[in-house]
SETORBA-592057 format. One line per 4 residues: number of its first residue (from 1); for each residue x, y, z of N, C-alpha, C. Coordinates in steps of 0.2 Angstrom, whole numbers. Example, Ala and Ser with C-alpha at 12.3 -4.5 7.8 and 13.67 -1.06 7.14 Angstrom:
% residues 2
1	66,-28,39,62,-22,39,66,-16,39 ~ 64,-11,35,68,-5,36,64,0,39 .
END
This chain:
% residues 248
1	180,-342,-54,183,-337,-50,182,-330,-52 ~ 182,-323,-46,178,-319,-48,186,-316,-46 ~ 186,-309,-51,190,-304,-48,189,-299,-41 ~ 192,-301,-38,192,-292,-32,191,-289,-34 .
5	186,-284,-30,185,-276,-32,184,-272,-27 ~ 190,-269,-26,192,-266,-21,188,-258,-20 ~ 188,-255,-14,183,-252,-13,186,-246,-16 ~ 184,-241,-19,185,-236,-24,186,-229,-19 .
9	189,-225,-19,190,-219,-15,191,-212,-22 ~ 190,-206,-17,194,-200,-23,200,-200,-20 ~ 204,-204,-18,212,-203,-14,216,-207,-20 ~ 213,-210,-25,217,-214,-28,215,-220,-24 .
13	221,-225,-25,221,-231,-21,223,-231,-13 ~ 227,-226,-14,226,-223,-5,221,-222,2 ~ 216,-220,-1,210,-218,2,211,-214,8 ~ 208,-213,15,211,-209,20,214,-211,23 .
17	220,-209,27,226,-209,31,224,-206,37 ~ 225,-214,40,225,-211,49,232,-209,51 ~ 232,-207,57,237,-204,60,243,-208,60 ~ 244,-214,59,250,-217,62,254,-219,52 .
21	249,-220,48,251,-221,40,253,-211,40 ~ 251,-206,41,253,-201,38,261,-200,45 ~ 261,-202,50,270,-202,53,273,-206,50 ~ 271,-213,48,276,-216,43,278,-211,36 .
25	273,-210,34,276,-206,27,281,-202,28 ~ 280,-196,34,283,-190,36,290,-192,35 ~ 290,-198,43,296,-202,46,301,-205,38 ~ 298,-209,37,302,-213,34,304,-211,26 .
29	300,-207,23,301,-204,15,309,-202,17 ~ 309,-197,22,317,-192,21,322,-197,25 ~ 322,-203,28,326,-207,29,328,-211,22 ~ 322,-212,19,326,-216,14,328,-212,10 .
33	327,-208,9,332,-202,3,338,-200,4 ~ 340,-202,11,346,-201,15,350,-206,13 ~ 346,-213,11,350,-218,12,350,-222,7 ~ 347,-220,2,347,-223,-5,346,-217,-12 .
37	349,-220,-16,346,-214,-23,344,-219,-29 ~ 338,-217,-30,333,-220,-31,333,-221,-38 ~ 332,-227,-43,327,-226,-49,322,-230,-49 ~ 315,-227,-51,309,-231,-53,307,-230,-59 .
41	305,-235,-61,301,-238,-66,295,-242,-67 ~ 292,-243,-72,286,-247,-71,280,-245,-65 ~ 280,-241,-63,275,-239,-59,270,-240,-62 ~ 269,-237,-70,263,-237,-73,260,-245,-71 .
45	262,-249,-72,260,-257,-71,254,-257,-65 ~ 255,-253,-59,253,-254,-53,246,-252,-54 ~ 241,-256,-52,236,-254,-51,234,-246,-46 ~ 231,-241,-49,228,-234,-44,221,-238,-40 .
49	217,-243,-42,213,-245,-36,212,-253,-34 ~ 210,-254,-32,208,-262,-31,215,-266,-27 ~ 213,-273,-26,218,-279,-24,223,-280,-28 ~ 228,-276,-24,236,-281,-29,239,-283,-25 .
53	242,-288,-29,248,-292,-26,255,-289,-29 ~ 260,-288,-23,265,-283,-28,270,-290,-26 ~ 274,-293,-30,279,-297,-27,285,-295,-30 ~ 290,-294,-24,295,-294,-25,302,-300,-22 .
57	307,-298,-25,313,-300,-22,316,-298,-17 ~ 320,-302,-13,322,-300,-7,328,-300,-6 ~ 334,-297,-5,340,-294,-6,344,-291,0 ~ 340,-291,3,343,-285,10,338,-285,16 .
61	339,-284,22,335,-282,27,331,-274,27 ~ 334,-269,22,333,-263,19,327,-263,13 ~ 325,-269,12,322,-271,3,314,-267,7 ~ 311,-266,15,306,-265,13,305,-256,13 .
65	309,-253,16,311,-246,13,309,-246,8 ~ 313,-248,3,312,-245,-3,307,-247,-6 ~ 303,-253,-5,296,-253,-10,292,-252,-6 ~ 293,-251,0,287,-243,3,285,-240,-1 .
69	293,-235,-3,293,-229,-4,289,-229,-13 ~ 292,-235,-15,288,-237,-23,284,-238,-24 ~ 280,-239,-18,273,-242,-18,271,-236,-16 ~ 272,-231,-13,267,-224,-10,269,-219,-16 .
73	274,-219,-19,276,-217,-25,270,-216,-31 ~ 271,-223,-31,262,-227,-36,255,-226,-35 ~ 256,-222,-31,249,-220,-27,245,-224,-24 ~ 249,-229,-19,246,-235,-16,250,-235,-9 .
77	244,-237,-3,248,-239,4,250,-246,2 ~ 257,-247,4,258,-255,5,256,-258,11 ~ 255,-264,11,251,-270,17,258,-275,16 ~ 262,-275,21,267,-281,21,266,-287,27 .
81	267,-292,25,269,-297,30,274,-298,34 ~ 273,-296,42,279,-295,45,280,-298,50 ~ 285,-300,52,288,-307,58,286,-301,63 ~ 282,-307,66,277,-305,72,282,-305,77 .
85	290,-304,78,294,-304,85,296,-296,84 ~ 294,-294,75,295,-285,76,289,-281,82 ~ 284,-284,81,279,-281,84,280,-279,90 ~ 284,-284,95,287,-281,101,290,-277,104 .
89	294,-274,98,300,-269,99,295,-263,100 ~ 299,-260,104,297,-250,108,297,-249,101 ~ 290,-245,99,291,-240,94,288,-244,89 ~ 292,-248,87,290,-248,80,285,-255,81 .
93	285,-257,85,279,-263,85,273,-255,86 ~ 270,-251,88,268,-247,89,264,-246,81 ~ 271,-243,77,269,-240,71,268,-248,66 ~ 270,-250,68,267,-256,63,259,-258,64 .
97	258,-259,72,249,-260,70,245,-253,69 ~ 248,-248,69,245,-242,67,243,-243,61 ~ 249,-245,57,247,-245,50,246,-251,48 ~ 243,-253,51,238,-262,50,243,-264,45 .
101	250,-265,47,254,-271,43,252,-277,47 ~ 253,-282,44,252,-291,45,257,-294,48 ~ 257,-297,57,260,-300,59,260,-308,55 ~ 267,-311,54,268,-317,55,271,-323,58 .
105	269,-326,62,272,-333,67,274,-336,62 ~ 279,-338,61,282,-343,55,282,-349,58 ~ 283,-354,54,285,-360,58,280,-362,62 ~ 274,-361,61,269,-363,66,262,-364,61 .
109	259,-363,64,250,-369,61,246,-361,59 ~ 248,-355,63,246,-346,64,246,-344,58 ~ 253,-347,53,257,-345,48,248,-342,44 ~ 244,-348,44,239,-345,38,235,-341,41 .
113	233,-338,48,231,-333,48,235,-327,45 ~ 240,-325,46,243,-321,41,240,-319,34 ~ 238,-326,31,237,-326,25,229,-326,24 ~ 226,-327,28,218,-325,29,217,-317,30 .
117	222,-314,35,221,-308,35,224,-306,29 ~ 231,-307,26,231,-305,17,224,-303,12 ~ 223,-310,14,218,-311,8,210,-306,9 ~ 210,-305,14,205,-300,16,206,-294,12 .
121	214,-290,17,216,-286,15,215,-285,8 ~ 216,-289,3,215,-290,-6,208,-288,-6 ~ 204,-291,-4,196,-292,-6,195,-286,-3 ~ 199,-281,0,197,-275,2,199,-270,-1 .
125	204,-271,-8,206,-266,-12,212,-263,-10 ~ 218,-267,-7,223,-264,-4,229,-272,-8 ~ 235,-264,-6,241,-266,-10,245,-273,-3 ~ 246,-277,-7,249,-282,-1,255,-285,-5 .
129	261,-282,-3,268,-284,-4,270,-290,-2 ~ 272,-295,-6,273,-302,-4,281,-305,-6 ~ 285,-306,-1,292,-310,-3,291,-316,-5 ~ 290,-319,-10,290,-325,-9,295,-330,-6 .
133	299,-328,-4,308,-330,-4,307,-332,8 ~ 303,-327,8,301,-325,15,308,-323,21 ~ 313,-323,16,320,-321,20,324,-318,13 ~ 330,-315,16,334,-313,11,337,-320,8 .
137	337,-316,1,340,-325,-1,347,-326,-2 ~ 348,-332,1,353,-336,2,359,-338,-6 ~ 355,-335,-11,358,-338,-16,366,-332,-14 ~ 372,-335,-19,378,-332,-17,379,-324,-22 .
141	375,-326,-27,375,-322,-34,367,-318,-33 ~ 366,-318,-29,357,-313,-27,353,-313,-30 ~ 353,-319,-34,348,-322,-38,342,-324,-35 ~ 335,-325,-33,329,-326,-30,333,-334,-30 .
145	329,-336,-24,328,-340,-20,321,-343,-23 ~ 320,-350,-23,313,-353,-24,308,-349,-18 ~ 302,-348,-24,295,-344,-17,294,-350,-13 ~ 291,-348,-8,286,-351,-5,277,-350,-6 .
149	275,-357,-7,269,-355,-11,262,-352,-7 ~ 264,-349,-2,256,-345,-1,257,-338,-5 ~ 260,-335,-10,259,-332,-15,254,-336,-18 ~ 252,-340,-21,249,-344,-25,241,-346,-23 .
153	243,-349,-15,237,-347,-12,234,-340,-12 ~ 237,-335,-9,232,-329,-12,230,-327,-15 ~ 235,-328,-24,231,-328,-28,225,-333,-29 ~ 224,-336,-27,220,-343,-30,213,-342,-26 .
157	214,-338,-19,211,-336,-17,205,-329,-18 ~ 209,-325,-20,207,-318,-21,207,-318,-31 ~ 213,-318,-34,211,-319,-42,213,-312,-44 ~ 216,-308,-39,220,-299,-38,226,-301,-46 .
161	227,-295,-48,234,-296,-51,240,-296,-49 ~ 244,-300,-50,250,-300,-48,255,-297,-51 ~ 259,-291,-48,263,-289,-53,270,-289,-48 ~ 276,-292,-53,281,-295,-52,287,-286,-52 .
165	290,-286,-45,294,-280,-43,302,-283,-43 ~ 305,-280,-46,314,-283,-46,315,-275,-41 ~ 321,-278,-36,323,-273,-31,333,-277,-34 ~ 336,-270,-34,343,-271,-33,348,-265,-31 .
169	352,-266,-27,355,-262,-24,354,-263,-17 ~ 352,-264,-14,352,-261,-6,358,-267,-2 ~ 357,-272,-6,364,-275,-3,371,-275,-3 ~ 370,-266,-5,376,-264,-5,376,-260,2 .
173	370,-258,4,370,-254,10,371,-260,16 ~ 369,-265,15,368,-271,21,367,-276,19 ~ 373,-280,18,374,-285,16,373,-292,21 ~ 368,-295,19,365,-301,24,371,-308,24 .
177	375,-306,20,379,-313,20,386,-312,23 ~ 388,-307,22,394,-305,26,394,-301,34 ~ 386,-297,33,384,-293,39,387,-286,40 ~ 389,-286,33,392,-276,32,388,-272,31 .
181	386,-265,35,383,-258,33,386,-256,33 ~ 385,-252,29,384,-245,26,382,-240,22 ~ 379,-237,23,375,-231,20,377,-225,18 ~ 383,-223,19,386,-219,16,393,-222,12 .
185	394,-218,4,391,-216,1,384,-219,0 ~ 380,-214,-3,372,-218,-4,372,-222,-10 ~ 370,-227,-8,370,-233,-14,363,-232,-18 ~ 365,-233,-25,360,-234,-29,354,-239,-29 .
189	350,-237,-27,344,-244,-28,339,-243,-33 ~ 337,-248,-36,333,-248,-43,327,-254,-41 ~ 322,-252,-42,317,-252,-41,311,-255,-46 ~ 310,-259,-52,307,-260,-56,301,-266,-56 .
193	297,-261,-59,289,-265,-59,288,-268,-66 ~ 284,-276,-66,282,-276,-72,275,-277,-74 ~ 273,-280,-82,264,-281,-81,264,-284,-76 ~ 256,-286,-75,256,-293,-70,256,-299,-76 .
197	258,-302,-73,260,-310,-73,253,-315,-73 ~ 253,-317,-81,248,-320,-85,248,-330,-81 ~ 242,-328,-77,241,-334,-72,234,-337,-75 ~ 231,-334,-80,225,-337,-83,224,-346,-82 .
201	230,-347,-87,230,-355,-88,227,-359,-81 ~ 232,-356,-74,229,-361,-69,222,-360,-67 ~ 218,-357,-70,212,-355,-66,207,-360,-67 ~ 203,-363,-61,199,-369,-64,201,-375,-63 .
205	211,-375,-62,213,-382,-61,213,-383,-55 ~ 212,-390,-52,214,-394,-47,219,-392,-43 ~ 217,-391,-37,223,-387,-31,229,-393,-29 ~ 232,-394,-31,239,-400,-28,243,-396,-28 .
209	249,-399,-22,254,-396,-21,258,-396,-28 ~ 257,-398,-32,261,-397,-38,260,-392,-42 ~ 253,-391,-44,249,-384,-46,253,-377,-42 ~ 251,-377,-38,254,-372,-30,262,-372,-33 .
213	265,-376,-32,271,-374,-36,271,-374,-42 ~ 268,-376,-48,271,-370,-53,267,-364,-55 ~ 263,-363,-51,260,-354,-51,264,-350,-47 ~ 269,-354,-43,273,-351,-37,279,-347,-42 .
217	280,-354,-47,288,-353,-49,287,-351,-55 ~ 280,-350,-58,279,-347,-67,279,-338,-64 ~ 275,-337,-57,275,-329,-57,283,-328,-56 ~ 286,-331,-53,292,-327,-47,296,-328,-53 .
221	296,-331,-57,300,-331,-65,300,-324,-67 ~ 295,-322,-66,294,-316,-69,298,-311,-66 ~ 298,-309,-60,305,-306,-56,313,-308,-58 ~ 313,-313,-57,320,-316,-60,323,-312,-65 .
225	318,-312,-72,318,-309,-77,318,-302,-77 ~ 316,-297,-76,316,-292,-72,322,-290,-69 ~ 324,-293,-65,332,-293,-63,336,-295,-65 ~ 336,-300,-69,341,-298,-75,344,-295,-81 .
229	335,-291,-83,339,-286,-85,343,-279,-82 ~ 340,-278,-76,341,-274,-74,351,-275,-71 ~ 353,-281,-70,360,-283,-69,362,-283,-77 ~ 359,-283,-82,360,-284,-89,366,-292,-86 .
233	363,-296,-86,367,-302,-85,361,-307,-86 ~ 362,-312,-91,357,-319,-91,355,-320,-84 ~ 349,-323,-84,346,-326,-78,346,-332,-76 ~ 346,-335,-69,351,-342,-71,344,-346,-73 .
237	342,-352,-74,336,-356,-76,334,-359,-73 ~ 336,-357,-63,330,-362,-60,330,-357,-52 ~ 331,-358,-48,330,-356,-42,335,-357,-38 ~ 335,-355,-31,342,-357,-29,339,-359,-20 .
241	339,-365,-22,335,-368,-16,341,-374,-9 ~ 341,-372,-4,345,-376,1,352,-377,-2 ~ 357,-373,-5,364,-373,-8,364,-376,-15 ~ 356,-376,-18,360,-378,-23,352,-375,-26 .
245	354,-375,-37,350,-373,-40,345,-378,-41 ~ 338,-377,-41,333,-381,-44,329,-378,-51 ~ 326,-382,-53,323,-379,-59,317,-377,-58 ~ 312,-373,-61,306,-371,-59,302,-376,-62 .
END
């Protein structure tokens, strides 16, 4: 298996900005500052060129603001995968295919073209943020949710580094389980990146669905950990999968 080698620019990992990535910037940098106050960390972790995988937790409908803003921060455009019913909406389905984010039909057979355009994306030298979780999760303690494994697949695919993103705080601004906003006062969110996530061992092995699950649950371990220190609270030891914890 060969490493990515993304295409090299003097932008850093950014490269040139078409019109619709620099009104995202404009637009959306002083909304978030409005609406969160910030700490990052770990940014040095982030690759300045080539294919990564940034994977993150999911906390909030607000969780992709903030690692936008972490990832352009880094000196990298982020590539998200986005529920292809945003695309629709006035406006923002507009600014989404501008800035070549990735629609995705879930629940359907389409789901892999997403992941074929991902994995492009990767082999093209670009940042592609991945929830494993693919929704805010459900656990009651906001503890990460079991991934889902086309993480795994794209590593396994492309062979980019993975590095593991703890997001906390925004589910103070919008809470997915109760359905409460608000944004004022500006809530704290905290933002931290780590190494990438030593996935050597599986390389070379045999593709089962069981391999696919534990390169799913040894990276997003990594998150987990990550977010607990940052809660400075023990991590729980498995995932929290349909009402109840599993083990990774």
């Amino acid at each position: 298996m060969t490493r990515a080698v993304g295409r090299q620019t003097g932008h850093g990992g950014r490269g040139p900005l078409g019109w619709w990535l620099r009104l995202s910037a404009i637009v959306v940098r002083p909304v978030v500052r409005l609406m969160f106050r910030f700490r990052w960390a770990g940014q040095q972790h982030v690759p300045r060129t080539g294919g990564v995988i940034l994977m993150a937790n999911h906390v909030s409908k607000l969780d992709p603001f903030s690692i936008a803003r972490f990832t352009w921060d880094a000196g990298r455009i982020p590539r998200f995968l986005v529920k292809e019913g945003l695309f629709g909406v006035f406006f923002v389905g507009a600014v989404l295919r501008g800035a070549r984010q990735i629609p995705v039909r879930r629940g359907t057979n389409e789901a892999t073209t997403a992941l074929r355009a991902a994995e492009q994306a990767l082999r093209d030298g670009e940042a592609v943020v991945v929830y494993p979780e693919g929704t805010v999760t459900r656990d009651p303690d906001w503890w990460p949710m079991q991934g889902k494994t086309g993480l795994a697949r794209l590593w396994l695919a492309t062979d980019v580094p993975v590095i593991p993103v703890a997001q906390w705080g925004q589910q103070r601004s919008w809470d997915y389980h109760t359905g409460k906003f608000r944004l004022f006062p500006r809530k704290r969110v905290v933002v931290v990146a780590g190494p990438p996530v030593d996935l050597s061992y599986f390389r070379g092995r045999p593709v089962t669905p069981e391999a696919l699950r534990e390169i799913t649950d040894t990276a997003f371990s990594a998150v987990r950990d990550l977010l607990a220190v940052e809660r400075d609270e023990p991590a729980p030891d498995g995932f929290w999968l349909v009402g109840e914890r599993t083990h990774p």
